[in-house]
C-alpha positions in Angstrom: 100.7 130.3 138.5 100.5 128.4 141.4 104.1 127.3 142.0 104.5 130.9 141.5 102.0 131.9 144.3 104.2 129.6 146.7 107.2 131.2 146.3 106.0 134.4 146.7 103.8 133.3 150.1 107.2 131.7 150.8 109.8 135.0 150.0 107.3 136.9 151.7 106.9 135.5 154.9 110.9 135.2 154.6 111.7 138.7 153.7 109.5 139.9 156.3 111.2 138.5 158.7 114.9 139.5 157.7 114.1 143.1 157.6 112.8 143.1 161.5 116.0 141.3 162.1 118.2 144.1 160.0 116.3 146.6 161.5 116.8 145.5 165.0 119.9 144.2 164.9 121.5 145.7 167.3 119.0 144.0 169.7 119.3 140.8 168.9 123.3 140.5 168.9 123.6 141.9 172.2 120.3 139.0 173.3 120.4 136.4 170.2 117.6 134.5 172.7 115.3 136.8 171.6 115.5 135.7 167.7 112.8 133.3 168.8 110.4 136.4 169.1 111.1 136.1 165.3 109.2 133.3 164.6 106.1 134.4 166.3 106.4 137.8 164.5 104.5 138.8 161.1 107.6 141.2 160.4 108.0 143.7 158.7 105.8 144.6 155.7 108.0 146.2 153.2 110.8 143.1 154.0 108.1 141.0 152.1 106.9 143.0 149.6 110.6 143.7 148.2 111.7 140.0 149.0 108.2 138.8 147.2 108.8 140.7 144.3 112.0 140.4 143.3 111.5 136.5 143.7 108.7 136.6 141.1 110.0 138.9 138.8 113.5 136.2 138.6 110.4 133.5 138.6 108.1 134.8 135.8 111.6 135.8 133.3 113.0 132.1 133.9 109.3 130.6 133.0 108.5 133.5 130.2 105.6 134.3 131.6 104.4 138.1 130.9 105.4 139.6 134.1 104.0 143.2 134.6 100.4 141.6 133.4 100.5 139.3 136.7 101.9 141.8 138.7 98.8 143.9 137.9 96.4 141.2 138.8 98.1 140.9 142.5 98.4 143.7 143.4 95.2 144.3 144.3 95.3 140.9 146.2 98.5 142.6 148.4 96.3 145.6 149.4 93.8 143.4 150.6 95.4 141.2 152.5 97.6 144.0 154.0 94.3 145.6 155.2 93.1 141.7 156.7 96.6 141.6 158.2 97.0 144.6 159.8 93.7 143.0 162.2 96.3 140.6 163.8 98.8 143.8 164.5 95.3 145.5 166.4 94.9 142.7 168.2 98.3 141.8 169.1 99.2 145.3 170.3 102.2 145.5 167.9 102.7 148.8 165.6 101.0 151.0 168.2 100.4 154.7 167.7 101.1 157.5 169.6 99.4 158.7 173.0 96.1 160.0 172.3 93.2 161.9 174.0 90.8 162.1 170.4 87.9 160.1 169.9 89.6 157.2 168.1 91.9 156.3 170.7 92.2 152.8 172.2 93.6 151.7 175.3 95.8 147.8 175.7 95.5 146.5 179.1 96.9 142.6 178.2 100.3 142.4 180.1 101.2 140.1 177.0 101.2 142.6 174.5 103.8 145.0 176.6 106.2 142.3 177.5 106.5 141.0 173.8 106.3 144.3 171.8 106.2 146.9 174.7 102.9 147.8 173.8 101.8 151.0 176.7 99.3 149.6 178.5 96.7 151.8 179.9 97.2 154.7 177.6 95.1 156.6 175.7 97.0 155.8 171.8 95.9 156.4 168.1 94.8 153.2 166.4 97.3 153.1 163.5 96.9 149.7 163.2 93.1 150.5 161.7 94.4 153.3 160.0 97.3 151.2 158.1 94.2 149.0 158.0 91.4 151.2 156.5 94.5 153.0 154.4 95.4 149.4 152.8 91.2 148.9 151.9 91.2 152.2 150.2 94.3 151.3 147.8 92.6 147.7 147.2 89.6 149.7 146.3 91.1 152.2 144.0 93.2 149.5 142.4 90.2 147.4 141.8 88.7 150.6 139.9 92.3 151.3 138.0 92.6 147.8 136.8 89.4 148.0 134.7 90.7 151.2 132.5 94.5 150.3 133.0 96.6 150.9 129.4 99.8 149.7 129.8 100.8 146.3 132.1 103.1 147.1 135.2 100.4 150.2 135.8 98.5 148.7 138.6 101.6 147.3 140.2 103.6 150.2 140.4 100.3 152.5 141.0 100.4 150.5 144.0 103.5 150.9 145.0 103.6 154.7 144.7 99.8 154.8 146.6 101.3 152.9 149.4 104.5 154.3 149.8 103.2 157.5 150.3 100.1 156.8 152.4 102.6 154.9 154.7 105.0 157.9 154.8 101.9 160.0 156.6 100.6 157.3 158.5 103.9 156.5 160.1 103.5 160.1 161.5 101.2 159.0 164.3 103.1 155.7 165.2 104.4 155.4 168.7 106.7 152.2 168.3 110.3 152.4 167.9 111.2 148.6 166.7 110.1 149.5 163.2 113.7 151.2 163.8 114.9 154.9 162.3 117.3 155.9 159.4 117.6 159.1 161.2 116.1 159.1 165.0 113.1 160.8 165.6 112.6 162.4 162.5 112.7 159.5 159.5 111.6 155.9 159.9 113.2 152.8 158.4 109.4 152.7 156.9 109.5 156.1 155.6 112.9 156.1 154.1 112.5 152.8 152.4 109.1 154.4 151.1 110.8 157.3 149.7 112.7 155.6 147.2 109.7 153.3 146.5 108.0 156.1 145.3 110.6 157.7 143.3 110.9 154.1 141.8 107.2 153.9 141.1 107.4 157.1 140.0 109.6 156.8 137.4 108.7 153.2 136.5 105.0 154.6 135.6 106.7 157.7 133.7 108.6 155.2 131.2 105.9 152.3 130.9 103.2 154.9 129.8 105.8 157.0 127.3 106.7 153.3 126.0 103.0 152.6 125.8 102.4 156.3 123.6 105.5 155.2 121.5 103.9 152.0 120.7 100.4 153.2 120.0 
């Protein structure tokens, strides 16, 4: 379990990293200099939590260790840390929301935060990092509840995965930054359309896992 827990910290971090790079590609062949922004960046989410998985799913079938009954003890444990996570994005600046007059809205005056992410300084914008925040708590708190009347294994995990997916999907509504990058400008994020198929995967995955279980039983 814990060589297990380093790759996945490991294939995270990794993953994370080579979707921002796929999604701004374009960027970073015309000015390869920037690929050092890279480093300093967290990434982007989804990049680790595909890369992550897949690299313990190949991990727990070489070791024959029961797969879908640690995935449902982590996933929790992602939700969380997503929702600790998503602090550093606030106070970095990064994954900014729209411009907004409501009562939520925050304003970035640090020059640092434009020049690296081009944060708007000065403007009124929703807080979507607190929202991705308070969004990711809610799922860690839901899963938490699941996990104790769970009835099948892979049911947290992919419970997870459908919770997030979605919740992200509306959340990305109110975000103002384009280098999360767009499958179709304007209208579908790389975010969204990547969570689309997640939850059609989760979906599905939960559909044959719980008729296997009522086969079974």
């Amino acid at each position: 379990m814990l060589d297990l827990s380093l790759y996945i910290l490991a294939s995270a971090i990794l993953g994370a990293k080579l979707l921002l790079v796929i999604v701004e590609w374009h960027r970073y062949t015309q000015n390869p200099r920037e690929l050092v922004e890279v480093l300093r960046s967290g990434g982007v989410f989804y990049g680790g939590l595909i890369a992550a998985t897949a690299v313990a799913i190949l991990y727990m079938k070489k070791h024959e260790l029961p797969a879908w009954a640690i995935a449902d003890m982590g996933a929790p444990s992602i939700a969380l840390g997503e929702a600790i996570g998503r602090w550093g994005c606030f106070a970095a600046g990064c994954c900014y929301g729209k411009e907004s007059h409501g009562p939520f809205a925050v304003v970035f005056t640090d020059p640092f935060a434009h020049d690296a992410v081009g944060t708007p300084l000065n403007v009124p914008l929703h807080p979507t990092q607190i929202y991705l925040s308070l969004n990711a708590f809610l799922i860690f708190l839901i899963l938490q509840w699941a996990y104790r009347r769970k009835t099948f294994d892979g049911e947290i995990f992919w419970l997870y995965v459908l919770l997030y997916a979605i919740t992200r999907g509306i959340l990305e509504t109110w975000r103002g930054d384009l280098v999360r990058g767009f499958v179709i400008p304007g209208v579908l994020s790389t975010s969204q359309f990547i969570g689309l198929l997640a939850a059609l995967l989760a979906a599905a995955m939960l559909f044959v896992f719980s008729r296997r279980h009522r086969a079974e039983a």
